[in-house]
Structure formats: C-alpha cells, structure tokens
C-alpha positions, -999 to +999 in steps of 0.1 A: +034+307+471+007+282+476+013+250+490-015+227+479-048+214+501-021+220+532-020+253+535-057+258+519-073+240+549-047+255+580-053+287+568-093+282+569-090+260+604-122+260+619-143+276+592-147+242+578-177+227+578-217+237+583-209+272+600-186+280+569-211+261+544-238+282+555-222+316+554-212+316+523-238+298+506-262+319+517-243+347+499-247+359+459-223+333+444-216+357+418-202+379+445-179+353+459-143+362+453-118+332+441-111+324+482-142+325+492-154+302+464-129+272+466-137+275+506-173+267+500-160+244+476-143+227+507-169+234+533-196+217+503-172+186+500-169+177+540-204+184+538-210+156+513-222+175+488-196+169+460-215+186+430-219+219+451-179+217+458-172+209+422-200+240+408-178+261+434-146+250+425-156+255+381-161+288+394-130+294+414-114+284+382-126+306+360-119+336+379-083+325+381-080+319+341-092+346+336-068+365+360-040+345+344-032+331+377-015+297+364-007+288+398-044+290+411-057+277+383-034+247+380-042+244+416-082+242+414-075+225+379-063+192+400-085+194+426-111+191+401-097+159+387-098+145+417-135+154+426-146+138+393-118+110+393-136+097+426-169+100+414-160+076+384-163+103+361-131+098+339-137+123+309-141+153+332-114+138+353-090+136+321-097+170+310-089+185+346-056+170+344-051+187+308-055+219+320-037+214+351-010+205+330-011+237+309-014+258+337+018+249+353+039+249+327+039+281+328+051+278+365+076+249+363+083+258+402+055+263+418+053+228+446+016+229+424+036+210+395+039+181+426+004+178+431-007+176+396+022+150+394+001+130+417-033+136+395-011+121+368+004+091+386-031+081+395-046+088+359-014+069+343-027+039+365-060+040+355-047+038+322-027+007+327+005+027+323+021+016+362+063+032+347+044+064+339+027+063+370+058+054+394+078+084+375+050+106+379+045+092+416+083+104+421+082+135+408+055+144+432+074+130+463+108+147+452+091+176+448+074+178+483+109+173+498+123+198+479+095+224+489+095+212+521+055+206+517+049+176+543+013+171+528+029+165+492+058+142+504+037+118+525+010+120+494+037+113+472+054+085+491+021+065+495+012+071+460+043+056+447+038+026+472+003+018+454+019+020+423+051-005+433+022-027+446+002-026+409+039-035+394+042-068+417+063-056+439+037-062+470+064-061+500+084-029+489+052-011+478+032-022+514+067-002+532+065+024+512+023+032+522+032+018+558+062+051+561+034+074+545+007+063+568+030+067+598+036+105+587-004+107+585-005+089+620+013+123+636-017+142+628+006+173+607-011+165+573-048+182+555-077+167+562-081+158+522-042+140+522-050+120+558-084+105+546-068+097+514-039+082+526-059+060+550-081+049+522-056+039+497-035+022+517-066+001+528-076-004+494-044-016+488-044-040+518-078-055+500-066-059+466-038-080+478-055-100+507-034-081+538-063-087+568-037-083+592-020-051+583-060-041+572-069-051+609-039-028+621-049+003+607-084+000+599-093+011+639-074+043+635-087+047+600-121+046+615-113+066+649-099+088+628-131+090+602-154+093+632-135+125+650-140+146+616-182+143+621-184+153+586-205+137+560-176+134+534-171+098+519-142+089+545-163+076+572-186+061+541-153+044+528-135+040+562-169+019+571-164-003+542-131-013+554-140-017+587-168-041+577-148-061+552-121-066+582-153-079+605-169-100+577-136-120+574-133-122+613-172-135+611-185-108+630-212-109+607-242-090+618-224-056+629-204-058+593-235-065+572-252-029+591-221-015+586-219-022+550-258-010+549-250+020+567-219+026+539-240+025+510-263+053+526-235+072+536-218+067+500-247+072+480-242+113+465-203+100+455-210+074+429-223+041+425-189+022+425-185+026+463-220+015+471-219-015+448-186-024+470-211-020+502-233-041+484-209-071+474-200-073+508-235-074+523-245-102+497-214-122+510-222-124+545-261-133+535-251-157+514-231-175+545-257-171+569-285-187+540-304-159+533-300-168+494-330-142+483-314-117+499-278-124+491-287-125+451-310-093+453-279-076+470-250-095+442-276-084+413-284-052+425-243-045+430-239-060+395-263-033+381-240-004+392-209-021+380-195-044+400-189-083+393-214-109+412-190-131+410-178-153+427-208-145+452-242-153+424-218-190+417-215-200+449-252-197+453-258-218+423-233-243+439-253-239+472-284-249+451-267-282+436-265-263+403-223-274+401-229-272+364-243-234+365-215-224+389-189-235+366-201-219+341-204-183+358-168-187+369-154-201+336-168-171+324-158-144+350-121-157+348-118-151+312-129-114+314-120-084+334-091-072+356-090-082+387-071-074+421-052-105+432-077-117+459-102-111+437-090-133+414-078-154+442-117-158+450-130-163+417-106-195+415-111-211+449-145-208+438-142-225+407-118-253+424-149-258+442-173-259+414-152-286+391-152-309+422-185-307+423-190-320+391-162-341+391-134-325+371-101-326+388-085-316+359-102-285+351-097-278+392-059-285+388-057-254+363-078-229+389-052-244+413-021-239+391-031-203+390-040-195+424+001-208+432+010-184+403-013-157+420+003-165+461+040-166+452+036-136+431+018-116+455+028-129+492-006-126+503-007-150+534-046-149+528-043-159+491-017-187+503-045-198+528-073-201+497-038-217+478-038-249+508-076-248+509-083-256+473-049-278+467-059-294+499-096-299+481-080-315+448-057-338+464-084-353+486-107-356+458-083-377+439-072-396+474-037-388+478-041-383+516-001-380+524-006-348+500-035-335+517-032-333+550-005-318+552-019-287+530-051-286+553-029-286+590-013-253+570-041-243+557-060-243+592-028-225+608-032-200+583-066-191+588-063-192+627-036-170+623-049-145+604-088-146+622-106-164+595-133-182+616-149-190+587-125-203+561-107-223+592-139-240+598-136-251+562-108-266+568-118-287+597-145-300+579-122-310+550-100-328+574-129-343+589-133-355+554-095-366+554-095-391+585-130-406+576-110-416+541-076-429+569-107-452+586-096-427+616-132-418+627-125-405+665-105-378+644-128-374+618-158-367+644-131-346+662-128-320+631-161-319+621-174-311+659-148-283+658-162-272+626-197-273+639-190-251+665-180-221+644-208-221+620-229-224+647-214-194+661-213-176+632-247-180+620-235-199+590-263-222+587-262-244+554-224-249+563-240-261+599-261-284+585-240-299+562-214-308+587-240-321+608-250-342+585-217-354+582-214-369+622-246-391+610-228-406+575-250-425+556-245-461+545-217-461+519-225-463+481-221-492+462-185-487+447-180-457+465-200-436+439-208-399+447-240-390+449-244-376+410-224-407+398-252-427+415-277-405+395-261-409+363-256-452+369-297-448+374-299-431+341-278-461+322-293-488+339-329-471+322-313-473+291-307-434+286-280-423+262-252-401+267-274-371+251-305-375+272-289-380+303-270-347+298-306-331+289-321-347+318-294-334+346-286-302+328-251-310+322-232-314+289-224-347+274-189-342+278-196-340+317-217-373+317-186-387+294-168-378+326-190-392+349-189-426+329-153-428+333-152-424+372-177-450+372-162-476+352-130-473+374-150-475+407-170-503+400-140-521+383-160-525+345-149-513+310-185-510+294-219-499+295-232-529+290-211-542+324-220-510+345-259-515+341-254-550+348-240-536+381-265-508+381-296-536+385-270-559+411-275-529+435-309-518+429-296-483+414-319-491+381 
C-alpha cells in the first residue's frame, strides 16, 4: 500500500535531484514506466522546474487511469493540485482535486484518502469555507494516526492549526503548527511535508504579526532550506521569511538582497511569491528614502497582483501629499481580504494620514479597528501599531495623561519584540509628548534616542526630521500647524472655501475642517475675525 510523498521519496533516497533528473530525462519519455515518470516528476520539482514535474506527473497519471489503479491515480491526482495550487493556478488546481476525489472513492482505505483530505482542507480555505476545511484538516490527521503515516499526521496537524488560526482562534491554532513543526524538527518527515510545514507555519506567523515565534524558527527554516541545495521554491520562500524577520529587526541592507535574491530564486513558480519579494524590497527603500525606487518596486509588485498599499501612501504622505494618502488608504480598506497585520498596516497608516490632515475623527475609526483587530488576534506586534496610533490620536488632540502612557507601552513593545524602527517612532512621539509638558531636557532626551536609530538604520527622512525637531522653530501664532497657517494665508487673501480647496488639492470639506481648528486656536467665531488675525501676524 502506498503511503503518500513519504514513502515515494525514502524509497528513491539519493536518486533525487540532478543525477536522477538527468538519467531519466535523457531517456524516451514515452518509455518511462509510471515510477520512473513521477520520479522525474520529483527530481524536475527540487530542480525547480515545476512545469517539467507537472508534464511528468500528467503522464504518470494517465498510465495509472488507464491501469485502473485508483490508488495511484488518486495519489498523482493530489499531487497535481498541489503543483498548480502553488503556482496560483486554481482551475487546474480544482480539477486535480475532482479527480482525486473520484479516484479514491473507490478505495475508501487507502491512507491516500488522508492526503487528498489535506488538498481539500486547503482548497475549502481558499474558498472561504474555514468548517469545511478544519473537518477536512481532521480527517487527514485522524487518518495518518490511524495508518500510522508520520508524514500525514504532522501534515495534518499543522494544517488544521492554519485553519484554527483563519477561524480566530490564533493561540490554539499557533500550538497546534508549533507540535507539527516540532515533529518536522526530528528530521523523520519527506522532504515535500518538512518544507511545507516550515513555510506555512511561517506564513502563518506573518499573517498574524508573530516576529518572535517567526524569529524562532525562521533560522532552522533557513538552515534547513540551505542543506537541501536544491533549486525548489523553499529556499526562495524560506528567504522571504528570513528577510521579512531582518527588515523588521532593521537589518536593512542584507534583507533588501535577500528579498532580490527571492524574487530570482522564485521567479519559474508564479508571480505571487515574487510580488511578496517585491513588497518587501519597496518597504525597506521607502525607509531608507530611495522613493523612485521604492514606488518602481510597490508598482511593479502591484502589476503581479499584490496591494501597494500601505507602502505607495506612505510615500504620498512622505511627499506632503496627506490628502493623496488618505485617499489610497480609504480606498484599500474598503476592498480586499486581508491578513490581520496587513490590515493592522493599512490602518496605522491611515491613522497617520488623517493626522496629517487634521481629522482626528476619521483617525479615531482606523484606531477603533486596529483594537478590534489586537484583541481579536493577540498579535503583540499588532498591539504595538494599536499604542502607536492611539498614542498618535491622543497627542494630537492633547490629552497627555492618555498618551504617554500608550507610548512607554508602545516603546516596551517594540523593544521587546526587536523593532528598531517602530521603537524609534515612538521615541520621537514622546519627544513630541514632553515638548507639549514644557519638559524639554526629556523631550531632547527622546528625540536624541530616536536619532540614533535612524541613523543606524539608514532611515534618512525619519533622521532628518527628528533632527529638525532638536532645532524647533519659533512657535506659530496660535499654535497653528503648519497647513492651518497655509489655509489662514488663503483667507486673509480673500479666497473662498472652494478655491482654497482647489489651490491645496484638498476638498472643501477638509478646508471646512481646517477652519474650525482655527477658529478655536486663535479664540474667533468668524471669518471676518480670523483674517483680522491673519493680517495682526503678518500670515496675509
């Protein structure tokens, strides 16, 4: 009786790989026997060289339909899903799983039912159908115990942890990947279950913002990756990981060539994972200044299907374009599914952008949400963006006994969990906090400390802001932010409502905004009044 990719690649040992590749490819394909064509299938897939293992594989198929071997065929049948499932090709990927699900009913108990029980968990999930998928997810685990099949029981186990993870319950599902990735740890598993394992669990650590149980197994991921010296998309996708765990502990140069190196490495399995390389290489640009690049990266990931955002709105906001930024955000929130730090992103980023163009309110929602989105996830990193942006609002609207309490957290947080860069942030915003206290030795305190980590880490505009920020200039009259000042100017020339929103780019219910933050600054209740003041203070 078969038992899955486990026994497939034992009983092949060593034959994987070029030596195995090149013997049998250089034989008459038509000659090949079932065997010998799903083991060139294999040696053609650690090759990299997923469309010769799936041509292989068709093959293999065929020959077993045709024998009426339902066992075989349901076997190859799966397999196949999964080549075309991870090359984002979901039709062929759907009709695999249909005729892996003919084949084995007509052998209900062959351990093959288990692994096309796992093809269907995964499918239901794509679907948006998580109870199928956790009943499909146990079937496959009960059924590698029952057979005895480690490879299917640990495959089972950590695919029924994603899917307790995608149903919100993040803790249980995270134990449940942590016991399969320990069976994978004792090196008994197939080559195909261990990579996959490692990857899923990792992808599950970035969906829902774990950096330190990322940072725990992303090393032996890797280690792991490297010892195969294959060109199969593990080390392509184990490299990813890695260089998303190094961005975030601002090791920024060796993740940006790592997350080159991916997209190289990725390119013959589908654009989705080198758009991912992409993203992450536009993020780290984007930090260090390099603006061109950063967008040519974002747009260039965009074109092979995944979101800009929140990286293309944070370069507007870099650019002064608050108005722009909003926008893009407004508009990535409202469409799309997201992972929750994903979404986590996306709304720190817009909690950014409403300050910016003074909207506390509309910043209040983002920040409603992201508490939604960290109690129900328990990511500490998302709770860290939570204080960060909460922080942000309350300071904006100066209730100081709320905010610095949030940023002291926040700051833990992030030192906590090896977030150079978001801790930085947070020293500048308490910087920010004890400048508003009349507390300046503090203030210059923070923002030296922040200094010193951009500096560090390369993250120039951020430098250069905060610099700016030991050398304050002389207050504005009223305390009016810079783009109040801009829009007082406008009054005092006698613009209306209308053309100063044409002339800044802004709508008119943003310069209605504006007008109202002025008049309670500057202590007046009409236009009239705030031009009056406008000319006091040579502003028209």
């Amino acid at each position: 009786m078969s038992h899955g990719v486990a026994v497939d690649e034992r009983d092949h040992g060593d034959r994987f790989g070029r030596e195995r590749y090149d013997e049998l490819s250089a034989r008459d394909v038509t000659r090949l026997d079932p065997d010998d064509l799903e083991q060139l299938a294999d040696a053609a897939f650690w090759m990299g060289l997923p469309r010769e293992a799936i041509a292989a594989r068709q093959r293999a198929y065929a020959a077993y339909r045709d024998a009426r071997d339902d066992e075989r065929a349901a076997r190859v049948s799966w397999k196949l899903f999964h080549a075309h499932f991870e090359l984002d090709e979901t039709a062929a990927a759907s009709g695999w799983l249909s005729c892996a699900r003919r084949h084995i009913l007509e052998v209900p108990d062959s351990v093959e039912r288990g692994y096309v029980a796992i093809a269907a968990a995964l499918w239901a999930r794509h679907s948006s159908r998580i109870d199928d998928a956790i009943t499909e997810a146990t079937v496959a685990y009960d059924l590698g115990r029952a057979h005895g099949d480690r490879d299917l029981t640990a495959w089972g186990l950590a695919v029924l942890g994603g899917m307790h993870v995608a149903a919100g319950d993040i803790a249980g599902g995270m134990a449940q990947l942590d016991e399969a990735m320990v069976e994978t740890v004792g090196g008994d598993l197939s080559r195909f279950v261990t990579g996959w394992i490692y990857c899923f669990l990792l992808k599950n650590c970035h969906d829902t913002g774990d950096v330190s149980r990322a940072r725990e197994w992303t090393e032996m991921a890797v280690h792991w990756c490297e010892q195969q010296g294959e060109a199969s998309w593990y080390p392509g996708v184990c490299r990813l990981h890695r260089c998303e765990v190094a961005s975030l502990r601002g090791e920024w140069r060796s993740a940006e060539d790592d997350a080159i190196r991916a997209t190289e490495e990725l390119a013959p399995f589908g654009d989705y994972l080198i758009a991912e390389g992409l993203y992450i290489a536009g993020e780290i640009r984007r930090r260090r200044g390099d603006y061109a690049g950063a967008e040519a990266a974002f747009r260039r990931a965009h074109g092979i299907g995944h979101d800009p955002q929140p990286g293309l709105a944070l370069i507007r906001l870099a650019r002064h374009d608050a108005q722009g930024a909003a926008s893009q955000l407004r508009l990535a929130l409202k469409g799309g599914s997201h992972t929750p730090i994903d979404r986590a992103r996306l709304l720190a980023a817009d909690v950014q952008a409403e300050l910016e163009l003074g909207d506390p309110d509309n910043a209040a929602h983002s920040v409603s949400e992201l508490a939604e989105l960290a109690l129900a996830s328990g990511s500490r990193m998302i709770w860290a963006l939570l204080a960060i942006s909460h922080g942000s609002l309350l300071l904006a609207r100066g209730d100081l006994d709320g905010a610095v309490p949030l940023l002291r957290e926040a700051a833990a947080t992030c030192q906590q969990l090896n977030l150079p860069y978001e801790a930085a942030q947070t020293h500048v915003l308490s910087g920010n906090a004890a400048r508003l206290a009349g507390d300046e030795e503090t203030a210059r305190l923070e923002f030296n400390a922040a200094l010193a980590v951009f500096d560090r880490l390369g993250a120039r505009p951020d430098a250069e802001r905060t610099a700016a920020l030991m050398h304050p200039a002389a207050p504005s009259p009223g305390g009016l932010s810079d783009r109040e000042i801009e829009v007082l100017r406008l009054i005092g020339g006698g613009l209306s409502n209308r053309d100063i929103a044409s002339t800044l780019v802004i709508s008119e219910h943003t310069v209605r905004r504006h007008l109202s933050n002025i008049y309670r600054k500057i202590g007046v209740t009409s236009r009239s009044a705030a031009t009056a003041f406008a000319f006091e203070h040579d502003l028209a």
